[in-house]
N, C-alpha and C positions, 0 to 999 in steps of 0.2 A: 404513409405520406403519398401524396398525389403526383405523379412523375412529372415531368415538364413534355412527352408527348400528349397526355389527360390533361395537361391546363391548354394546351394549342390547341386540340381537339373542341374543350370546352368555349373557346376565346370564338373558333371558328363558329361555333354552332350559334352560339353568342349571336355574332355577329350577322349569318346568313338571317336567324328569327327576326331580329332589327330591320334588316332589308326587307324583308317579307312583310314585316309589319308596315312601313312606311310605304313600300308600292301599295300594299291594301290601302292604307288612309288616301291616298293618292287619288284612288279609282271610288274612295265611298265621297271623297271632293266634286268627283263628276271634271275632274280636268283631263288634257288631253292634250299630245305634245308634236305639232306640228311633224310633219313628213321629212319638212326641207331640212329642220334641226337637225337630225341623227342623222341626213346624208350629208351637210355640210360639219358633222365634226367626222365623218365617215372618212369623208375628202383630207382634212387636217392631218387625222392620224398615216391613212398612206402617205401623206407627204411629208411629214416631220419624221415615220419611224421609217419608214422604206423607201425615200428620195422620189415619191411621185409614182412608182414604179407598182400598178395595181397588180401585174402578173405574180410578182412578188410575194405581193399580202395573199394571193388568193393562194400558195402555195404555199405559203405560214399556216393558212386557215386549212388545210387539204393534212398535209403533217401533224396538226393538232386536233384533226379528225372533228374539224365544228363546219356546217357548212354555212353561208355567207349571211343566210336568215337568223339562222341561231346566234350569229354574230350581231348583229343587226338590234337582236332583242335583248342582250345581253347590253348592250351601245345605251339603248332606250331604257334599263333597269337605271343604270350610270347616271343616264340626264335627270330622269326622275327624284333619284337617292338625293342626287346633288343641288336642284331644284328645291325638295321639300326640307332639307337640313336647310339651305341658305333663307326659303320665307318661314320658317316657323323659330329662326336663329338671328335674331337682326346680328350683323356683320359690325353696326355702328353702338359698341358700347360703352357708355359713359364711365370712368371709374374717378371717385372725386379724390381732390388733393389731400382730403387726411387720410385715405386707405393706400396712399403712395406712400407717405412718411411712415404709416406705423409699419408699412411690411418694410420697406428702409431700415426703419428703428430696430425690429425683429432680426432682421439679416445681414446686419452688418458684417459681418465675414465673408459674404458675399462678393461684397465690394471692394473688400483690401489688398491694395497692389504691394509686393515684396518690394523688398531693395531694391535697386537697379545700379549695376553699372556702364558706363561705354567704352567699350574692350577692344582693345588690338590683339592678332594672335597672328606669330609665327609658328607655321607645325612645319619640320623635315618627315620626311616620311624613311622608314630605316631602310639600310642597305640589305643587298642579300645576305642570305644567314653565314657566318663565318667558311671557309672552305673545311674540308677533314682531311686529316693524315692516311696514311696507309691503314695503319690497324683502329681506322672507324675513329677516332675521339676529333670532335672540333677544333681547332685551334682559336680556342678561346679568348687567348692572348692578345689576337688581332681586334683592332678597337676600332669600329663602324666608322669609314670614312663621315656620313652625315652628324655621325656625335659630333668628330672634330667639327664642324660645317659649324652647330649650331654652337660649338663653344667659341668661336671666332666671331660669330656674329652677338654672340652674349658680352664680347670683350667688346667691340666696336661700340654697342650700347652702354657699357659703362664708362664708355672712352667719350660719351657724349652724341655718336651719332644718330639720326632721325629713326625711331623706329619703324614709323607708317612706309621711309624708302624703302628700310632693309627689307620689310615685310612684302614691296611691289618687285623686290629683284630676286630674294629667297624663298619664298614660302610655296608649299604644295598643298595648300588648302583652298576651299574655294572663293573665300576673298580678298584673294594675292592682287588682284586688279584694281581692288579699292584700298590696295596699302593696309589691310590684314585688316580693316576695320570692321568692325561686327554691328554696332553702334549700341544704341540703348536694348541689355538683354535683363533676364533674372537668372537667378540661378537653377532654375528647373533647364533652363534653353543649354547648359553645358553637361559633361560629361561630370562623375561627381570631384572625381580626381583633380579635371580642374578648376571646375568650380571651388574647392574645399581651399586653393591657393590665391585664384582670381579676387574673389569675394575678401583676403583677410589685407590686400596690395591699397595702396594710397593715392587717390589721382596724383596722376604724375609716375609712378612708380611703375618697374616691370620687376616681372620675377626671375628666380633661376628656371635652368632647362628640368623639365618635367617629363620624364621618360613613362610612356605607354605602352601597351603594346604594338600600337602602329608607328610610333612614332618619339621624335621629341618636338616639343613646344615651348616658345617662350611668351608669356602674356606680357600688357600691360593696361592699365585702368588710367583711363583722361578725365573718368567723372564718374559722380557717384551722387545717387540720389533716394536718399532714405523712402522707406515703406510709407501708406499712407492708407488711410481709407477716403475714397473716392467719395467728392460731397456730390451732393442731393441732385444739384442741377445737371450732375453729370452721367445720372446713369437714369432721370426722371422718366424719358420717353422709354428704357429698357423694361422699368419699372411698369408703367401703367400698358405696355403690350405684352407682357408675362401676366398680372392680374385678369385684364382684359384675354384674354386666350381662357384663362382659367373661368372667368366669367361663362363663358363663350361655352365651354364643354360640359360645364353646370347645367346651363337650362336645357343645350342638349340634352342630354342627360333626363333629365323633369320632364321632357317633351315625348321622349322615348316609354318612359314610364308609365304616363300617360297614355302611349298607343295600348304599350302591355296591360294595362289594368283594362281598358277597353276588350280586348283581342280575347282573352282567358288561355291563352299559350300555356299547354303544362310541358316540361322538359324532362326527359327521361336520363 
C-alpha cells in the first residue's frame, strides 16, 4: 500500500507540474503582467499580514532565508496561476433547473432535519467530594448539599412553579441568563444521557434530576417539532453552488489536461 507520506509527496509533485504547466502556457500566450500588480498586492499583503509594518516582512523573509526578489517572483507565479485558472474557467456557470432536482431527488438525506425540541435546562454543578475519616474511607453517607438544592427545586416545579425563573436564580450552566433556555436544538446538540431523557418528555413536561458526572440537571421541553426533509426552494441556491463548484473543477480539470497532452511531462 502507498503510505499517505507517498500520496502528499505525489499530490505535491501533482500539483507543482500543473503550476509549471500553466506559467508555460502563460509565456507561449505572449502575455505579460504589469509591474504595479505584484507591487500593489506586495503592499496588501504587508498590510493585512504584518500591520503595515515592511521591517517586519522583510525579517519574515530574512528567517525564511528567501530574499525579497525571490519573493517578488514567487508573488508573480500566484498572479499568473490565478489569472489563467479564472480566464480559461468562466467563474459564471449556468447549471439548469432539472440538474437541480434530480441531484435533489438523488440526495435527499442530505436535506433531512431530525426532530427538534425547545428545551429549558437547570444543571447544579456537584459539591466538593465527600470529606474522609481518620482511616482514609469517605463518608459516604453525607448527601451533596447541591442534590438536596436540585431536589427542592424539582419539588417547586411540581408544586407549579415557573421553570424559565427557577432556571435564571439556580442554574450554573451557561444559559442561566436567558432562564435555562436553549431554544430550538436536535439531539446531536446534547450530551447522550440527556438527550436519551429530553427527547422521550412532552411539551409542557420536565424531567426528573439526572445525575452526571459534573453534575445534576433537570430538563423541560416547550415544543417539539418532528424531522422533515427540507423542500426544494429551500436548499435550491445550496444546490446549484455545490453543482456549479463541481462544474467549475471539471473543466479545470479538462483545461489542465489539455496543457499535459500538449507539454509531454513524464513523472517519475
Amino acid at each position: 500500500d502507498v503510505c499517505s507520506s507517498d500520496l502528499l509527496r505525489l499530490e505535491a509533485l501533482k500539483a507543482l507540474i500543473e503550476r509549471q504547466l500553466i506559467l508555460q502556457e502563460f509565456k507561449t500566450k505572449g502575455y505579460q503582467v504589469p509591474n504595479h500588480i505584484v507591487e500593489q498586492r506586495l503592499q496588501e499583503i504587508i498590510r493585512d499580514k504584518f500591520g503595515g509594518n515592511r521591517a517586519a516582512f522583510i525579517k519574515t523573509l530574512e528567517a525564511e532565508q528567501m530574499t525579497l526578489d525571490e519573493y517578488k517572483k514567487d508573488l508573480l507565479d500566484q498572479i499568473i496561476v490565478q489569472f489563467m485558472r479564472h480566464n480559461n474557467v468562466s467563474s459564471e456557470i449556468m447549471i439548469s433547473p432539472y440538474k437541480i432536482e434530480k441531484y435533489y431527488q438523488e440526495n435527499a438525506a442530505q436535506f433531512a432535519q431530525e426532530d427538534q425540541i425547545k428545551l429549558r435546562m437547570i444543571m447544579l454543578k456537584k459539591g466538593p467530594s465527600p470529606a474522609q475519616t481518620s482511616d482514609g474511607k469517605s463518608q459516604e453517607t453525607e448527601v451533596d448539599p447541591q442534590r438536596k438544592l436540585a431536589e427542592e427545586i424539582l419539588h417547586k416545579l411540581d408544586t407549579g412553579s415557573d421553570f424559565g425563573n427557577l432556571a435564571g436564580v439556580y442554574s450554573d450552566e451557561d444559559h442561566k441568563n436567558n432562564k435555562g433556555d436553549w431554544g430550538w436544538i436536535d439531539r446531536k446538540t446534547l450530551r447522550p444521557e440527556l438527550a436519551d431523557v429530553a427527547f422521550r418528555l412532552r411539551p409542557g413536561q420536565h424531567s426528573h434530576i439526572i445525575t452526571t458526572a459534573d453534575g445534576y440537571y433537570i430538563l423541560q421541553v416547550y415544543d417539539f417539532k418532528r424531522g422533515q426533509i427540507l423542500p426544494l426552494e429551500k436548499v435550491r441556491d445550496q444546490i446549484e453552488a455545490h453543482l456549479a463548484n463541481e462544474e467549475r473543477l471539471r473543466l479545470q480539470q479538462k483545461w489542465l489536461d489539455s496543457l499535459k497532452a500538449k507539454a509531454y511531462i513524464k513523472m517519475f
